[in-house]
C-alpha positions as CSV (number, residue, x, y, z in Angstrom):
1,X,-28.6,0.5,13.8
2,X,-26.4,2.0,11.2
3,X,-27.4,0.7,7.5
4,X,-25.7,-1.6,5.5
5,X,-22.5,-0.1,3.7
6,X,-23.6,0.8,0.3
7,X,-20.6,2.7,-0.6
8,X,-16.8,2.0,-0.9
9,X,-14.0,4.1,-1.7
10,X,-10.3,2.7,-2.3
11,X,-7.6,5.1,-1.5
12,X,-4.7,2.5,-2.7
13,X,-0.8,3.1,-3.2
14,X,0.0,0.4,-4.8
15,X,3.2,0.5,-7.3
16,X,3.4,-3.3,-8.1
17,X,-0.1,-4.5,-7.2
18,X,0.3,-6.2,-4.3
19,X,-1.8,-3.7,-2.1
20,X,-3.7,-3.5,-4.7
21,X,-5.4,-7.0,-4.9
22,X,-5.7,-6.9,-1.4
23,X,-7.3,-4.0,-0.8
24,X,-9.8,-4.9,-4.1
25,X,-10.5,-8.5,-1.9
26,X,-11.6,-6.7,1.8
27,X,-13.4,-3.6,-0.6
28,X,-15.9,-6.6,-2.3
29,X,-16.7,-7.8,1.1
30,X,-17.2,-4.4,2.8
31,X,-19.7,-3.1,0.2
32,X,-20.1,-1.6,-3.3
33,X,-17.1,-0.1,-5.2
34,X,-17.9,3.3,-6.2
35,X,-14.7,4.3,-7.1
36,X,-10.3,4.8,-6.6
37,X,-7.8,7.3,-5.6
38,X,-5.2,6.1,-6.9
39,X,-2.2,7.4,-4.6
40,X,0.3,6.7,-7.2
41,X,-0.7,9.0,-9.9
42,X,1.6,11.8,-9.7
43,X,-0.5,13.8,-12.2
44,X,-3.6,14.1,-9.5
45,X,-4.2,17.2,-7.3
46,X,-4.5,15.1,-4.4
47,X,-6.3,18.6,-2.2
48,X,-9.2,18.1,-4.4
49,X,-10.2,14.6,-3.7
50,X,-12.4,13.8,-1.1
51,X,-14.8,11.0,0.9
52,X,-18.0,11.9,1.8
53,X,-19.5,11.1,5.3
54,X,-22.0,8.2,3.6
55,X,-18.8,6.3,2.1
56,X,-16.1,4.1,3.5
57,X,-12.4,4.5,2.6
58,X,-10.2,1.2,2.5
59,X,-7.0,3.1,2.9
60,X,-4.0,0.7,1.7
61,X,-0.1,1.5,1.1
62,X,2.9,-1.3,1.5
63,X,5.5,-1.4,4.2
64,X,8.7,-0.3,3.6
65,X,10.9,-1.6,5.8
66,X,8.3,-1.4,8.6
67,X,7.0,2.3,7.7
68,X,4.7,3.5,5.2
69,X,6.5,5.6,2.1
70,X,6.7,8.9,3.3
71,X,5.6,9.8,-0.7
72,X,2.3,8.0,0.2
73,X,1.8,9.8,3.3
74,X,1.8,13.0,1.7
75,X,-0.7,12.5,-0.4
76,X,-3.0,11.0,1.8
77,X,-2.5,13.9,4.1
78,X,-4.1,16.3,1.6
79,X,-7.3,14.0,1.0
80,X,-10.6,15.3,2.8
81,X,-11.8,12.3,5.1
82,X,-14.8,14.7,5.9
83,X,-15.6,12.6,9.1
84,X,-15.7,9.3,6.3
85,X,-15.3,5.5,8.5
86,X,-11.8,4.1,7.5
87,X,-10.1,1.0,7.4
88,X,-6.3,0.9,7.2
89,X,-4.6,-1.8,5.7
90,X,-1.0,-2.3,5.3
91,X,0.7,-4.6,3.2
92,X,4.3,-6.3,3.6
93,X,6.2,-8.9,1.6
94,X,5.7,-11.8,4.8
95,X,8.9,-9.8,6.6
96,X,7.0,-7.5,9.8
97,X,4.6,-4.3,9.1
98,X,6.1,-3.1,12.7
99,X,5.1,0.7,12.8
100,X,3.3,1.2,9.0
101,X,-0.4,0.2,10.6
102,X,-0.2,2.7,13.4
103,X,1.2,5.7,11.1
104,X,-1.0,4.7,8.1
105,X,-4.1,4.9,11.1
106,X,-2.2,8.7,12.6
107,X,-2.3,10.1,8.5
108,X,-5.8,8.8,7.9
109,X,-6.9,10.4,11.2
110,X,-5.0,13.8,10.8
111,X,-6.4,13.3,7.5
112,X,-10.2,13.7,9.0
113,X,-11.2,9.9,8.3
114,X,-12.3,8.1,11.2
115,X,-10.3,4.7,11.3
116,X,-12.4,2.3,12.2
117,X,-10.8,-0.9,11.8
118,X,-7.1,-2.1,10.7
119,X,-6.1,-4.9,8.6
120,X,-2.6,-6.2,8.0
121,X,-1.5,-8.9,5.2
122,X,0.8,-10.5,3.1
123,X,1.5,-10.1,-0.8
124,X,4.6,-11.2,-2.7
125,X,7.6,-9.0,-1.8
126,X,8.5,-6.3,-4.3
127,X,12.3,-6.7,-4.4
128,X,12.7,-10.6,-3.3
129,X,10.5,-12.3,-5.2
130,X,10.9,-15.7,-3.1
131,X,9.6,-14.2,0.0
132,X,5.8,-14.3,-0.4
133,X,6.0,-15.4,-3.7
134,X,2.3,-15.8,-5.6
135,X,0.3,-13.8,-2.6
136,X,-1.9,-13.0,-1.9
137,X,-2.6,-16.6,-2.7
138,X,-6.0,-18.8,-2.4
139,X,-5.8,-19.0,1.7
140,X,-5.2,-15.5,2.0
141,X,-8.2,-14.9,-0.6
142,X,-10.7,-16.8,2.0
143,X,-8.9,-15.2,5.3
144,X,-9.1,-11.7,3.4
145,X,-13.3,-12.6,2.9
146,X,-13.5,-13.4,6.1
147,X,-11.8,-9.9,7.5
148,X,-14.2,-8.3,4.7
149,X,-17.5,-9.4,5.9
150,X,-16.4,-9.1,10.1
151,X,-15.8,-5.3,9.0
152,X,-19.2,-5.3,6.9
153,X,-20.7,-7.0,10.0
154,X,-18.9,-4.5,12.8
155,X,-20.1,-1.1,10.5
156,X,-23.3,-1.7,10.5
157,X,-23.7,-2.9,14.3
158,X,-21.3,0.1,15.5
159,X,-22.5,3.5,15.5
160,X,-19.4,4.9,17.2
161,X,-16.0,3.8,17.4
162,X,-13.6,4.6,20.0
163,X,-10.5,5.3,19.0
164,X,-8.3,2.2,17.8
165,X,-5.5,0.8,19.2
166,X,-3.1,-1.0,16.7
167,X,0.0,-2.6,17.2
168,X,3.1,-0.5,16.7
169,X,5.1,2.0,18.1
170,X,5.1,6.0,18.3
171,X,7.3,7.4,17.7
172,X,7.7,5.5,14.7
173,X,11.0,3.5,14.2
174,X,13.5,5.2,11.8
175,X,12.7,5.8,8.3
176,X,15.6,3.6,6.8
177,X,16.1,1.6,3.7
178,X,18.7,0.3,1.6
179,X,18.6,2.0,-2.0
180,X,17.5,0.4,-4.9
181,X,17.3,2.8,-7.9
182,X,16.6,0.8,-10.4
183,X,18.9,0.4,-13.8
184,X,18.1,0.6,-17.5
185,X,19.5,-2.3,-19.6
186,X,20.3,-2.6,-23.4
187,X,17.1,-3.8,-24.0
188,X,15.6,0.1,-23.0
189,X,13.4,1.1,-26.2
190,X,13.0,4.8,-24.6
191,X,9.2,4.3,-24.9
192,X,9.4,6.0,-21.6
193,X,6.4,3.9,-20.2
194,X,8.5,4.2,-16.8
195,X,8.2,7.5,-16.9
196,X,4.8,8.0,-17.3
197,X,3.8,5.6,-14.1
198,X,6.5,6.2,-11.8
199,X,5.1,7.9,-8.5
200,X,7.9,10.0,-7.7
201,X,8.6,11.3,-11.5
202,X,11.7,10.0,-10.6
203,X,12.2,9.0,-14.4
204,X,13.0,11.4,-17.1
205,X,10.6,11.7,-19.6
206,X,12.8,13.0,-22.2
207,X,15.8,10.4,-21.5
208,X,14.1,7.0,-19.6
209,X,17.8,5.4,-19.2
210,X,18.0,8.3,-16.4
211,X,16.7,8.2,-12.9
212,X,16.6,10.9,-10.5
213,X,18.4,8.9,-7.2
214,X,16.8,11.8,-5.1
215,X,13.6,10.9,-5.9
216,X,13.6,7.4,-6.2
217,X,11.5,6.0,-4.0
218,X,12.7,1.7,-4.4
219,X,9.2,1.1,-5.3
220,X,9.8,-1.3,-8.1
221,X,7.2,0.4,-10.4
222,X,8.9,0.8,-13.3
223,X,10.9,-2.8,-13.2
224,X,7.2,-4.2,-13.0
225,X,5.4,-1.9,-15.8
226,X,8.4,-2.2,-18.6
227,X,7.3,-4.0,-21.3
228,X,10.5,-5.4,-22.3
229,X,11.8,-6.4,-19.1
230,X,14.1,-3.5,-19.6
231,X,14.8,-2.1,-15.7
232,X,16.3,-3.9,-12.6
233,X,18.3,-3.2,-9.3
234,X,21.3,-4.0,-8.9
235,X,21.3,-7.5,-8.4
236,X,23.9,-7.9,-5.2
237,X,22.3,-5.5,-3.4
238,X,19.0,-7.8,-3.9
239,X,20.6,-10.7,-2.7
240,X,22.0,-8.8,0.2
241,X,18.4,-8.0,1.2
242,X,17.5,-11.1,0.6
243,X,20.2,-12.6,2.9
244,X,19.6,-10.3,5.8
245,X,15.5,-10.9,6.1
246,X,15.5,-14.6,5.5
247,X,15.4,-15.5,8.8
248,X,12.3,-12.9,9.8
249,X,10.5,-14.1,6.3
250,X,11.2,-17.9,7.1
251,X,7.4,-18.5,8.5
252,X,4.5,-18.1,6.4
253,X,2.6,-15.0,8.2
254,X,-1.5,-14.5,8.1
255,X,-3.6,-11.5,7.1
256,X,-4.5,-9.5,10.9
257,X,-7.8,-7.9,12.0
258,X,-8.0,-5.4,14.3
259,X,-11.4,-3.9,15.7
């Protein structure tokens, strides 16, 4: 029998927090923190991070638009899974995760983790507030402890894993979302705090009011990091969104375990 899980390593791209706090809820139930990758920090050298073979990886990124962001899979791809047990967890704003749970699983594996389990839940959405609004929220707290300790309970019983079907499709469905690049106000300071924690470096340092539409990945960062409530998308084309996924985010979805 396989020890307990001592060890827990969070691999997380998380630009407004909502993956995040999930993955921080299942990671307290699996086993001991040791430490984060932080797949957001455009300053890391992502090819020199690694898991060992005695850790676990929680591997968490949101769905966009029922795919993972293709900025997230790249970095992932260049961390060393050295043969490390996995769980992948994606995250969506209560719409559908679709195809981002099997393609988060394929980049972990190609990766060299070894994806043992997959977890898919709910947190507030990242552009339509309404939908999901305040999740993960107390339920999803005791669901998410439950998923934690049934992993816990299935890595220590399980020596070997065969490999793990997940729902989704390959190929994946087509990478397509509607742009958002978020807007400077007048109440812009140029403290360029935006441009210091946005993953893409889609900001520019020297001029903050300016963003690079080419690298703007819709992720929301920088409207949820200003502290003057300085940065926003264009607020019709929220409502648009808003008006074409009511109907899918109209029933309250729960957090998925797959083993």
């Amino acid at each position: 029998m396989r020890k307990a899980v001592e060890r827990v390593v969070r691999v997380v791209f998380s630009p407004t927090g909502g993956t995040n706090s999930v993955a921080n809820l299942l990671s307290v139930q699996i086993g001991e923190y040791d430490r984060q990758i932080d797949l957001t920090d455009a300053k890391l050298d992502f090819s020199r991070e690694q898991v060992t073979p005695s850790e676990v990886a929680v591997i968490a990124a949101p769905s966009y638009g029922g795919r993972i962001p293709r900025l997230a899979a790249q970095r992932l791809a260049q961390v060393r899974g050295n043969g490390a047990r996995a769980v992948v967890v994606s995250v969506y704003g209560n719409r559908d995760y679709e195809d981002s749970l099997v393609e988060l699983q394929d980049v972990a594996q190609a990766a060299g983790f070894r994806v043992a389990a997959g977890v898919a839940a709910v947190a507030e959405h990242s552009i339509v507030h309404q939908y999901a609004s305040g999740r993960p929220d107390e339920r999803d707290v005791q669901r998410l402890s439950e998923i934690g300790n049934h992993v816990a309970q299935f890595l220590r019983e399980e020596p070997c894993f065969q490999e793990l079907t997940l729902p989704g499709n390959r190929p994946y469905k087509k990478d397509f979302r509607m742009s958002l690049v978020p807007q400077a106000t007048s109440a812009c300071t140029g403290c360029g705090i935006c441009a210091d924690h946005c993953p893409a470096q889609a900001v520019n340092h020297e001029n903050p009011r300016s963003t690079d539409k080419s690298k703007c990945i819709s992720c929301m960062r920088c409207v949820s990091i200003c502290p003057h409530r300085a940065r926003r998308p264009n607020r019709f084309v929220v409502w648009l969104a808003g008006l074409m996924i009511k109907s899918a985010c109209s029933k309250r979805k729960e957090p998925e375990l797959f083993l």
